[in-house]
KEZATI-570399 format. One record per residue: z, x, y of N, C-alpha, C in turn; residue number from 1; residue in one letter. Coordinates in steps of 0.001 Angstrom, whole numbers. Each point is the difference from the previous one (the first is absolute). Layout:
BEGIN
    n.pz    n.px    n.py   ca.pz   ca.px   ca.py    c.pz    c.px    c.py pos code
       Z       X       Y       Z       X       Y       Z       X       Y NUM    A
...
END
This chain:
BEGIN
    n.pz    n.px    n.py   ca.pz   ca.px   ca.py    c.pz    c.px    c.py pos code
  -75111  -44681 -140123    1173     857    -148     916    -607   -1049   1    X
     411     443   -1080     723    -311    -923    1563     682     502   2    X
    1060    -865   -1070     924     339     541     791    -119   -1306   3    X
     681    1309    -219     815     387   -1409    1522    -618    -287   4    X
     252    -431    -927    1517    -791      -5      23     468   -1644   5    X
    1308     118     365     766     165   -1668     174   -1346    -707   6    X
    -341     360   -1269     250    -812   -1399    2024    -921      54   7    X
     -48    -830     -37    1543    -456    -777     -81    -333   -1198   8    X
    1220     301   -1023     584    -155   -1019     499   -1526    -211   9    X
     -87    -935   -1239     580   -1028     -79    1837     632    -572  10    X
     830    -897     577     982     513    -216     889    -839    -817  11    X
    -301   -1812    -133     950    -569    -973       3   -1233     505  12    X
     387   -1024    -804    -279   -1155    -421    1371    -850     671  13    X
     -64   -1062    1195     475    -859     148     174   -1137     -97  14    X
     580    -848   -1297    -161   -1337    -291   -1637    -110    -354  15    X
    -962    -180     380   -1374    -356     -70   -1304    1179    1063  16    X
    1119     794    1128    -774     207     605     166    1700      87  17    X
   -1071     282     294    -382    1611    -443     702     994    1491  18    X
    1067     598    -144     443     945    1365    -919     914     292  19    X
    -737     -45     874   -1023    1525     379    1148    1088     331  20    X
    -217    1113    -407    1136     967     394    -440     881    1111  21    X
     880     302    1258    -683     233    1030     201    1812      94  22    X
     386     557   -1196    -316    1613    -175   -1485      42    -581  23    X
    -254    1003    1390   -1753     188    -632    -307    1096    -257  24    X
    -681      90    -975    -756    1060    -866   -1123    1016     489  25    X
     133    1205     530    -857     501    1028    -906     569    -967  26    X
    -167    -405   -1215   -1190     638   -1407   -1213    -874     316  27    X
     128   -1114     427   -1250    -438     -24    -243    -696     490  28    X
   -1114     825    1197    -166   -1004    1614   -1432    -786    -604  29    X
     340   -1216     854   -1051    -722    -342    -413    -891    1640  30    X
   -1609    -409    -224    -566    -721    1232     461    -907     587  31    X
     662    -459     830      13   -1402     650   -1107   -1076    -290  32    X
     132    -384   -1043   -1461    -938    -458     544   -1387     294  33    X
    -380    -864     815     503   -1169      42    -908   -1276    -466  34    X
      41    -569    -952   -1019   -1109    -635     328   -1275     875  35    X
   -1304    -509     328    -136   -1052     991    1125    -665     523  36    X
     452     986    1053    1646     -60     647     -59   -1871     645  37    X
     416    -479     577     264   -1266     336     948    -651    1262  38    X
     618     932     442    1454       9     418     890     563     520  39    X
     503     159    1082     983     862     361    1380    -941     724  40    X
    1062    1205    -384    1220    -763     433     532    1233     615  41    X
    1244     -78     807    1001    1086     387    1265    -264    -149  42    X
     741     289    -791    1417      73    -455    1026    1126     897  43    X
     448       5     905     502    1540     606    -814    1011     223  44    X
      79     890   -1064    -933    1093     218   -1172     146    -603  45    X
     110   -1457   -1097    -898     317   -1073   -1397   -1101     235  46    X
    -823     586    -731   -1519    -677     293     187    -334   -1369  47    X
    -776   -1517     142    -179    -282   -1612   -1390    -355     -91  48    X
    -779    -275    -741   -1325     638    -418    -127   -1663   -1426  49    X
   -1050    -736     406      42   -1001   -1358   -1385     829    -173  50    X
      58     376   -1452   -1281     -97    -790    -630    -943    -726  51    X
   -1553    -965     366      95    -962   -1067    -442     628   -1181  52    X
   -1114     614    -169    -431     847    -949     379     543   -1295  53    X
    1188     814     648    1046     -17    -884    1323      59    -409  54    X
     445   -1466     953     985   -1105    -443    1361     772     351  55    X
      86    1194    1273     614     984     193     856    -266    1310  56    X
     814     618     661     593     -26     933     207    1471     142  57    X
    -238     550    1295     -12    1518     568     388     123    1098  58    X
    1674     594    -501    1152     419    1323    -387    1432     516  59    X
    -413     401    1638     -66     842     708     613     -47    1337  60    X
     263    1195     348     546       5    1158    -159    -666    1065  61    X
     547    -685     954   -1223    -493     972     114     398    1231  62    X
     322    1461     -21     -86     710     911   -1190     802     -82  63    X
      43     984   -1217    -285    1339    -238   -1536    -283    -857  64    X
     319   -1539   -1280   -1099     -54    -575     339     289   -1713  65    X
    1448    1518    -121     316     339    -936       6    -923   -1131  66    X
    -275     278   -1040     479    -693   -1359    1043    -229    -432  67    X
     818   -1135    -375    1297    -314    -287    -231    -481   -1052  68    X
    -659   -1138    -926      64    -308   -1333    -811   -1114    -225  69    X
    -454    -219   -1539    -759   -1455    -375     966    -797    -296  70    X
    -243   -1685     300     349    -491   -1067   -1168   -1003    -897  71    X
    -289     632   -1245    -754    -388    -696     160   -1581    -444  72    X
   -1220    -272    -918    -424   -1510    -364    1324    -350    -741  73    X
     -83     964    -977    1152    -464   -1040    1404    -681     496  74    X
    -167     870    1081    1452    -975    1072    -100    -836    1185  75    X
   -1344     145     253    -411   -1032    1878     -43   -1682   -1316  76    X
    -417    -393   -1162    -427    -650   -1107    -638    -985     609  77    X
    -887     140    1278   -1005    -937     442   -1010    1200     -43  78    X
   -1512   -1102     141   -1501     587     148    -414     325     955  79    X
    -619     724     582   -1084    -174    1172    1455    -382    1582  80    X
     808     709     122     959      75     667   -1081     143    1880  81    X
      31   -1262     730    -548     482     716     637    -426    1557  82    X
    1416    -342    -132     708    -284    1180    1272     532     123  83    X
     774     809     937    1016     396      67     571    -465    1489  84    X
     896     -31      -3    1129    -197    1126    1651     832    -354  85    X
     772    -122     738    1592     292     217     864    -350     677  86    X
    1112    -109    -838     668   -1015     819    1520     950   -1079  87    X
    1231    -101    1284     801     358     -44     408    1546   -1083  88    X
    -772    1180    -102    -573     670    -513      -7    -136   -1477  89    X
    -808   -1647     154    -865     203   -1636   -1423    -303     217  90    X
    -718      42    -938   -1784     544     297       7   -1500   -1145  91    X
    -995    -428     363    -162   -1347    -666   -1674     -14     -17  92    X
    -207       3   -1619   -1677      64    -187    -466   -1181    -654  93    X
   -1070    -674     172    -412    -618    -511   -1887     -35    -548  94    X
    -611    -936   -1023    -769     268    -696    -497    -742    -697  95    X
    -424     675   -1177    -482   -1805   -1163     981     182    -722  96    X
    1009    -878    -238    1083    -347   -1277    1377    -483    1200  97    X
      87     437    1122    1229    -414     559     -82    1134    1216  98    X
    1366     367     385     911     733    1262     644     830    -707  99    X
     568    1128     718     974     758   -1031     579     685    1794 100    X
    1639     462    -472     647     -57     850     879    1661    -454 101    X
      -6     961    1306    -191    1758    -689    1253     -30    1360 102    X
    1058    1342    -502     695     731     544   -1001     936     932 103    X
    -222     333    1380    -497     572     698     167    1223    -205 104    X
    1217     319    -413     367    1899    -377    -558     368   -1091 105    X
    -237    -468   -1057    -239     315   -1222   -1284    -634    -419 106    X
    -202   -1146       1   -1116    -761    -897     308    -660    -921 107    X
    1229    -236    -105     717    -541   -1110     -90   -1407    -141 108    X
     -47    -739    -857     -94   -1709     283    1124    -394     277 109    X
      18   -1408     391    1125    -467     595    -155   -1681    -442 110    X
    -618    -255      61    -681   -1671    -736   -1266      80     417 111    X
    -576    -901    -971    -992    -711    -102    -310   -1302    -383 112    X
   -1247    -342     520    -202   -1609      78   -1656     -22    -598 113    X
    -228    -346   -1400   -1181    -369    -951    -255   -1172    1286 114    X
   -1351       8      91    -399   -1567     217   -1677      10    -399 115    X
    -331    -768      26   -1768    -763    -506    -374    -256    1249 116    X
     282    -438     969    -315    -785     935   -1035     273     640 117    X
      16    1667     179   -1036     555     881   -1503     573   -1015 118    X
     322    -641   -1385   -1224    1020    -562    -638     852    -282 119    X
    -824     225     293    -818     975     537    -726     316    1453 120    X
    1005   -1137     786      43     337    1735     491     880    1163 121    X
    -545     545     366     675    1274     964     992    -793     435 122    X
    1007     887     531    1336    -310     614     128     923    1087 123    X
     877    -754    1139     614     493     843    1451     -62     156 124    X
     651     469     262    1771    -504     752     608     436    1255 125    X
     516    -872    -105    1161     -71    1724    1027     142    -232 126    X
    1258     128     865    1321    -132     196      69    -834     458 127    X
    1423   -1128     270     145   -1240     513    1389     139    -213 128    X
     595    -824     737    1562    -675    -230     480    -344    -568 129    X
   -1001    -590    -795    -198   -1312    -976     226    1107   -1523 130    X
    -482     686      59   -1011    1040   -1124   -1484     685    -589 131    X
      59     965    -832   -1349     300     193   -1016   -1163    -473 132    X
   -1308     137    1032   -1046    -812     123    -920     629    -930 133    X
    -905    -594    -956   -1048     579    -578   -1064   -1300     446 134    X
   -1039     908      74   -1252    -789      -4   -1084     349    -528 135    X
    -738    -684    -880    -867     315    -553   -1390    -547      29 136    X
    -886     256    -111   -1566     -59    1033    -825   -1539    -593 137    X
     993    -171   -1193    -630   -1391    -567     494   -1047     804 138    X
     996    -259    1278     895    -368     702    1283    -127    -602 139    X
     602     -62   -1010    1123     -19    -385    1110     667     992 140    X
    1493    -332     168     883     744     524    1449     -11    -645 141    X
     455     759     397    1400     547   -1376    1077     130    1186 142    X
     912    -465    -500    1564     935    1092     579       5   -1241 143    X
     790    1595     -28     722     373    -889    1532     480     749 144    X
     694    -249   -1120    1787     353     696    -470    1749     -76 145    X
     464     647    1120     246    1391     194     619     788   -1062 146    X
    1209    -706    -150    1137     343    -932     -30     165   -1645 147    X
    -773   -1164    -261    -543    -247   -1599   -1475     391    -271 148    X
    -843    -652    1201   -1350     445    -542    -412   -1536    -656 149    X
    1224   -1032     106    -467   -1293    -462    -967    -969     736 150    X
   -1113    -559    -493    -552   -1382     662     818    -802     897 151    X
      14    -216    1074     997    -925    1162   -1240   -1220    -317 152    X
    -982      71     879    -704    -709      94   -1719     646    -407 153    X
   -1121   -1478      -1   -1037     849    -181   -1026    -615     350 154    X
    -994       0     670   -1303   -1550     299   -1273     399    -100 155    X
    -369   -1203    -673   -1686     421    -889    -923     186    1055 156    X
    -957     418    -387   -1459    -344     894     138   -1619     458 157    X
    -176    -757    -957    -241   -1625     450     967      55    1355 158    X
    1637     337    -124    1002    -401     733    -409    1039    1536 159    X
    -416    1088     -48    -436     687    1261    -986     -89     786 160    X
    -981    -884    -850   -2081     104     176    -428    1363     800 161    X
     350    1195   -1147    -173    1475     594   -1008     273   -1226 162    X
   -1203     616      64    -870      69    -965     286    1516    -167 163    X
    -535     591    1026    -333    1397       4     815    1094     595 164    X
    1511    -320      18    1153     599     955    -504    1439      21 165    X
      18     614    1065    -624    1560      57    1149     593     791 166    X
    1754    -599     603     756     819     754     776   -1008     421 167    X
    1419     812    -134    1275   -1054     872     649     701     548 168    X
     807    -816     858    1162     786    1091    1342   -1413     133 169    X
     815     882      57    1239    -973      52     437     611    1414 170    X
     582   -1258    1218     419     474    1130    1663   -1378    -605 171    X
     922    1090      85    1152   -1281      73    -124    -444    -966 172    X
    -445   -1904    -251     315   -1165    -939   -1394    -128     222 173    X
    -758     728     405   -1179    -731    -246   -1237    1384    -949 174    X
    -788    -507    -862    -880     282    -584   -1383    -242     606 175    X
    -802    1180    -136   -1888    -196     526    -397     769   -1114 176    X
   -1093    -831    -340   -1284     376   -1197    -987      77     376 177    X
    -918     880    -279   -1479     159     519    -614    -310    -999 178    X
   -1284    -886     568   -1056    -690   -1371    -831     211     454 179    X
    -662     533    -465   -1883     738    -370    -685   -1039    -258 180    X
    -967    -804     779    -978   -1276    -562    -607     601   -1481 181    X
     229   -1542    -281    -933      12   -1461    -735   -1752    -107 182    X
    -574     -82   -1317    -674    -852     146     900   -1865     567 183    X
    1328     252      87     685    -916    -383     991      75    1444 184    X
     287    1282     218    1118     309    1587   -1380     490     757 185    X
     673     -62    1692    -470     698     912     761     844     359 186    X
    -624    1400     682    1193     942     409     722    -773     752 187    X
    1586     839    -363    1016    -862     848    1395    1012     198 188    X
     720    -430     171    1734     372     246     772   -1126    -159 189    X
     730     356    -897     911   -1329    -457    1647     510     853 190    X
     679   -1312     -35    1228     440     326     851    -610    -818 191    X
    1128     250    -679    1330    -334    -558    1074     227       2 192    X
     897   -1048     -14    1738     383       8     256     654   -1165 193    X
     828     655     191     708     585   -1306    1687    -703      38 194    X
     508    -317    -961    -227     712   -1739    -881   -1286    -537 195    X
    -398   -1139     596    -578   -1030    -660   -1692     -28      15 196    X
    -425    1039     292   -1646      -5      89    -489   -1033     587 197    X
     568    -706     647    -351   -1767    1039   -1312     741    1323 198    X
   -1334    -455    -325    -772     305     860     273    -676    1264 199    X
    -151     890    1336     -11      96    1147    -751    -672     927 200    X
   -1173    1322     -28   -1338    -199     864   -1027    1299    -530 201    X
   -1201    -946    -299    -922    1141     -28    -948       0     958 202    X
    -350    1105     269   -1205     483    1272   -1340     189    -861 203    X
    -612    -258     466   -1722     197      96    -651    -268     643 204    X
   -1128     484     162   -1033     113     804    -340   -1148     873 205    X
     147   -1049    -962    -625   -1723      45     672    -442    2107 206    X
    1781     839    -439     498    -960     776     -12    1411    1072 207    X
    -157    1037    -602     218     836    1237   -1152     826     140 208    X
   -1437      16     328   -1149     966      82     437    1199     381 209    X
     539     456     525     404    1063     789     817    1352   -1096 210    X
     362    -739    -962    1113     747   -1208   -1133     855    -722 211    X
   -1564    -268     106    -833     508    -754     351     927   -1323 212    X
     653   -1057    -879     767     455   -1134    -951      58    -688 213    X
    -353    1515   -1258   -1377    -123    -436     469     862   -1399 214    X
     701    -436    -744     752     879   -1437     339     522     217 215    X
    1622    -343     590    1112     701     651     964     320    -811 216    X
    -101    1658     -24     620     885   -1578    1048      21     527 217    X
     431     701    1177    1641     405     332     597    -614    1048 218    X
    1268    -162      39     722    -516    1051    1537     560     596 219    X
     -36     565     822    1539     716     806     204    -871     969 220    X
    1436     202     516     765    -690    1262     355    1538     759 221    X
     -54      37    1018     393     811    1099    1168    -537     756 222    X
    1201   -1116    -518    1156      31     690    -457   -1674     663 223    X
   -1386    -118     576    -632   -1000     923   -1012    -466    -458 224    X
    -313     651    -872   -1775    -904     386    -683     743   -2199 225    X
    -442    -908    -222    -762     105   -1452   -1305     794     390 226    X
    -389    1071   -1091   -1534     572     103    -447     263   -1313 227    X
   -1216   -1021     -60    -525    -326    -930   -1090     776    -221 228    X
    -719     847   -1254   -1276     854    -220    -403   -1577    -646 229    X
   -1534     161     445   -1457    -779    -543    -678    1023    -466 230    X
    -339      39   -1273   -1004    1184    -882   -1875    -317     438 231    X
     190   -1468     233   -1307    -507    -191    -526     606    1505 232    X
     462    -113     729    -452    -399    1941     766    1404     657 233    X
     541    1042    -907     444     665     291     706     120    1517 234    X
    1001    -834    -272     547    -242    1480    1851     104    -432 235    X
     958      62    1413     717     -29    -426     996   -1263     660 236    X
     228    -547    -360    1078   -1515    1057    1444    -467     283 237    X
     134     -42    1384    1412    -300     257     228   -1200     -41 238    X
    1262      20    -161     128   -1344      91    1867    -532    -182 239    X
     352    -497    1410    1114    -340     385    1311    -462    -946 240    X
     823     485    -337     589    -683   -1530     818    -957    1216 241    X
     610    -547     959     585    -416     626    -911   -1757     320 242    X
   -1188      85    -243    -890    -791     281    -928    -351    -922 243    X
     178    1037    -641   -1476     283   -1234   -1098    -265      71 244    X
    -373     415    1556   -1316    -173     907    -245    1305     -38 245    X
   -1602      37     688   -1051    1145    -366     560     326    1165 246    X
      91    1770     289    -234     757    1232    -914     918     122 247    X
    -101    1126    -803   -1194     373    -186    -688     316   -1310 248    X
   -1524     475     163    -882     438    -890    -279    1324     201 249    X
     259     886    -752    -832    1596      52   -1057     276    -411 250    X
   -1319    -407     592    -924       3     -54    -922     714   -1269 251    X
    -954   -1026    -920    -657     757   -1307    -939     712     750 252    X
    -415     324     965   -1647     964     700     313    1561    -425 253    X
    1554     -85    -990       2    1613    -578     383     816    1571 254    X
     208    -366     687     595     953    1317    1261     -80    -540 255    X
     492    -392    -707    1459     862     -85     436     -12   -1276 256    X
   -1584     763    -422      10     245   -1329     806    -849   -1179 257    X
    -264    -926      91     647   -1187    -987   -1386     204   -1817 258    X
     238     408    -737    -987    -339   -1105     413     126    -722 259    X
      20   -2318    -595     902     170   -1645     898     176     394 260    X
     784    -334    1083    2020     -46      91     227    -946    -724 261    X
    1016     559    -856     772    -415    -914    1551    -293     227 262    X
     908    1475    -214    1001     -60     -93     390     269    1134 263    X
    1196    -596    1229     504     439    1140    1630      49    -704 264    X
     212    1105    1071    1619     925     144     411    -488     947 265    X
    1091    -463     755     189     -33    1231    1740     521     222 266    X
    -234    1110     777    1757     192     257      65    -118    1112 267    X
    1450    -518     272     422    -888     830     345     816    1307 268    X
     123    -422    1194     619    1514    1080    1033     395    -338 269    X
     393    1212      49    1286     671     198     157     744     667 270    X
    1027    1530    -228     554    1066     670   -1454     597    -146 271    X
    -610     124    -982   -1378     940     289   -1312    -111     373 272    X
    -266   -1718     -60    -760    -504     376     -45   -1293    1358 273    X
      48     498    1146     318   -1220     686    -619   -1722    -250 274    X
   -1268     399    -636    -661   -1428    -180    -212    -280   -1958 275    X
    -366   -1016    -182    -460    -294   -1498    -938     672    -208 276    X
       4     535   -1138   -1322    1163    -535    -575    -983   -1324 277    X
   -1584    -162    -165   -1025    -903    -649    -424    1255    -934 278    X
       0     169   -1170    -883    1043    -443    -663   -1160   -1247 279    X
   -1454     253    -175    -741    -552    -734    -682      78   -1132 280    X
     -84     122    -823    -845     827    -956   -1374    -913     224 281    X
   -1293     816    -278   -1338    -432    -103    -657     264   -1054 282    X
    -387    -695   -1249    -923     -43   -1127    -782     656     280 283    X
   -1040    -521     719   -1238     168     448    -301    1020    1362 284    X
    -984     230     263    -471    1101    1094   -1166     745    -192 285    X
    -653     708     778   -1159     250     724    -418    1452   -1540 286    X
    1092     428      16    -371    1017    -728    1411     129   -1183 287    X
    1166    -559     437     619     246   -1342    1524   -1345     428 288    X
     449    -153    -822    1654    -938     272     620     765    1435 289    X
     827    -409     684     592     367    1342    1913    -695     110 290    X
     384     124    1403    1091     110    -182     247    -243    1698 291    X
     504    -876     620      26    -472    1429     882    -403     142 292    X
     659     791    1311    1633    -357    1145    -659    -469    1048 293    X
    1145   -1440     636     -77    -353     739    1169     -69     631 294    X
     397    -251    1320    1367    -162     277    -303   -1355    1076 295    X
    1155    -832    -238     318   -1584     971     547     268     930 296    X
    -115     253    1144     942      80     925     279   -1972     405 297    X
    1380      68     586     127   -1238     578    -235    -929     730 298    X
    -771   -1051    -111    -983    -712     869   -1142     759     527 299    X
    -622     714    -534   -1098     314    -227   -1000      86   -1309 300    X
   -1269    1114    -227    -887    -592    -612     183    1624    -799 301    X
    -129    -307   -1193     252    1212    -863    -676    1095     190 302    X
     483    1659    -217    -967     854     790    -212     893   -1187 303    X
   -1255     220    -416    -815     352    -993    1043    1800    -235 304    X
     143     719    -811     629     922    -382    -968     829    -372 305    X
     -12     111   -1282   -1431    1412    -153    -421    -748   -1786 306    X
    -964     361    -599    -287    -362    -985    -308    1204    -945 307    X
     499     -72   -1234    -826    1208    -442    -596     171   -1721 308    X
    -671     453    -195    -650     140    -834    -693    1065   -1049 309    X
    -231    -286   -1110    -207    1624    -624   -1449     652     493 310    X
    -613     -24    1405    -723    1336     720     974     246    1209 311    X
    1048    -333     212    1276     590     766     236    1238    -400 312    X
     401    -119   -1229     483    1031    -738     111    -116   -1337 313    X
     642     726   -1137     182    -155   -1295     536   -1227    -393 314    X
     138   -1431     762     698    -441    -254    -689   -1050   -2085 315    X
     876    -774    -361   -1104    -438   -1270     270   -1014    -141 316    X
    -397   -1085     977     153   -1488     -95   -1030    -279    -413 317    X
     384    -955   -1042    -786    -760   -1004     383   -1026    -366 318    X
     175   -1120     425     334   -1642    -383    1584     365     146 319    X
     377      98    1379    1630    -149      19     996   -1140    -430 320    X
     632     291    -749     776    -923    -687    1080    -393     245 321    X
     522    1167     893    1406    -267     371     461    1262    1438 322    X
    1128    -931     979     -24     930     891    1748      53     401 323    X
     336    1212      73    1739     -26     247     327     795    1244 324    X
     738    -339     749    1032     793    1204    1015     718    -387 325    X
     118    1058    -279    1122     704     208     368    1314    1254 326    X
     856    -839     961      17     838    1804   -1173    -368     132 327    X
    -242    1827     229   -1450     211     400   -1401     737   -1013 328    X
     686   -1010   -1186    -902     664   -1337    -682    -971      16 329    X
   -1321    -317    -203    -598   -1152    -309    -613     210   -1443 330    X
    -270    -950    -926     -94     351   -1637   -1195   -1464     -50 331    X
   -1729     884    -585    -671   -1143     -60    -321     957   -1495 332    X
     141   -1272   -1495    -237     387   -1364   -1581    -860       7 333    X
    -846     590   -1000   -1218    -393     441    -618    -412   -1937 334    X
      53   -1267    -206    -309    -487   -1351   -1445     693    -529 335    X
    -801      10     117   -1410     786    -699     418    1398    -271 336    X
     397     750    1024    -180    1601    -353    1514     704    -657 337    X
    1160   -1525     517    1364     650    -295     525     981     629 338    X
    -358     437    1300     439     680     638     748       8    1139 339    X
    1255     335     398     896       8     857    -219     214    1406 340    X
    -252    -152    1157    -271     743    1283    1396    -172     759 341    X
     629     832     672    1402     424     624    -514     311    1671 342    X
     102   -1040     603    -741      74    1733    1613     174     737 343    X
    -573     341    1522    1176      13    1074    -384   -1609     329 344    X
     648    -798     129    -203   -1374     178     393      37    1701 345    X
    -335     986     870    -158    -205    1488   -1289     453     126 346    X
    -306    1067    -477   -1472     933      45    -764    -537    -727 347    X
     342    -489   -1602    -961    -211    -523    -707    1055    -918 348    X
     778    1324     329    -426    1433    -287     306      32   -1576 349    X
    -848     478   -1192     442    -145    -915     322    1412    -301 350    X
    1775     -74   -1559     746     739     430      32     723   -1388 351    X
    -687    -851    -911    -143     300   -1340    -641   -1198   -1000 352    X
    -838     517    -955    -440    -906   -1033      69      20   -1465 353    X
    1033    -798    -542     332     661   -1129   -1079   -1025   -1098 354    X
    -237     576    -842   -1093    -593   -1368    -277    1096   -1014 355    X
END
């Protein structure tokens, strides 16, 4: 199912950076084509969309899905843009050449920060107290001032011994990195203080069998307790942030449809949800990429939700790249096919697919 959006007009030149003008032109509808998307953020109402492909950023509703505006290369002035976050409604992207730091209403820049550091290494970022966290997969790590977009601090591979960082989470003052074994690390979970990157404690296997950490892509907190995706062992793992002991394992035997978990969501309880909600994305699967809720209830053992997949329905997961909450909108962007899927994130029911 394709989905029609109007053309915008460039409207004029700020200092260096290009204003998208948000009167749109109903002459010439064009596809929702999204080139190897990367990313999702939520700003208020708005969905933001990293393209690495092509070096793009794509504001939509994140209710409805509607089209609101690009902001093109000429103004994101990083490559291969493949991490977004937000923080105090600005959208903060990062990439190969540096970070760049956007007005949430508009797309407009606001600073930016050139750096080398990360290469040609995927990146991730956090929020912190401290400031934004970047991490990048060569282990390197960045804290930048909010305000400027300046270098605070920054620590090499040597200073972290993170080879293959694949995911972080900031709880408080403290920092966790996920490392993917390679010839040199074993899978692990690192821990660090922030703002000084001063290592903690790392977990692995060695000291804890039970963590059956096996190229552990994603990592959420539920308020209590860390849950870690393993791509390799397709499993999923708890594990106590209070103790930073194992509690449980969600079993790889594929009973609860775990294949290729990657990226985990986790929202926290509230007014609409009495318990923490786990949603997962899955690479891999029996017949195509998938998409799995779980919910934690308290002092108990997580209770499997529904899983679903494209012979469900139309849905078009294909190497999910990125997964966002908005209410009860759930938003999984899917890197190979570029296509959008818009689910009820209680049902699972999908509600629209834009591409």
């Amino acid at each position: 199912m394709s989905r029609w959006i109007r053309s915008l007009s460039v409207a004029s030149f700020v200092g260096s950076s290009v204003l998208i003008s948000l009167n749109a032109h109903a002459a010439s509808p064009h596809l929702l084509s999204l080139n190897s998307p990367s990313g999702l953020a939520i700003d208020g109402s708005t969905l933001w969309i990293a393209e690495q492909g092509s070096g793009s950023m794509v504001a939509l509703n994140a209710a409805t899905g509607a089209y609101k505006f690009t902001v093109g290369p000429s103004v994101l002035k990083i490559s291969s843009p493949d991490a977004l976050i937000v923080h105090a409604h600005h959208v903060y992207v990062s990439g190969v050449g540096g970070a760049v730091g956007f007005n949430g209403a508009n797309g407009v820049e606001v600073r930016s920060a050139p750096s080398k550091s990360c290469a040609k290494a995927n990146t991730k970022l956090a929020n912190s107290l401290s400031g934004l966290v970047e991490m990048c997969s060569n282990g390197t790590l960045n804290l930048f001032s909010y305000t400027t977009l300046k270098l605070i601090r920054s620590a090499t591979p040597t200073m972290t011994s993170i080879t293959h960082a694949t995911s972080l989470l900031v709880v408080k003052s403290t920092l966790f990195v996920t490392n993917s074994a390679d010839a040199k690390t074993p899978d692990e979970i690192v821990e660090y203080s922030l703002p000084h990157f001063t290592k903690l404690k790392t977990l692995r296997n060695v000291s804890q069998p039970k963590l059956a950490l096996s190229s552990p892509m994603g990592i959420g907190f539920d308020g209590t307790d860390l849950w870690v995706t393993n791509s390799a062992n397709d499993t999923l793992t708890e594990i106590s942030l209070a103790k930073l002991l194992f509690v449980a394992v969600i079993s790889g035997d594929h009973s609860y449809n775990l294949w290729g978990p990657h990226d985990v969501l986790v929202s926290i309880a509230n007014p609409v949800n009495s318990m923490p909600t786990i949603f997962v994305t899955n690479v891999d699967g029996p017949s195509s990429s998938m998409v799995t809720r779980f919910t934690s209830p308290a002092n108990s053992s997580p209770v499997f939700g529904w899983t679903m997949c494209n012979t469900n329905d139309a849905y078009t997961f294909d190497d999910p790249s990125g997964i966002a909450l908005y209410f009860n909108v759930l938003w999984v962007v899917n890197r190979t096919n570029g296509a959008l899927d818009q689910m009820n994130a209680t049902t699972g029911t999908l509600t629209h697919v834009f591409n």
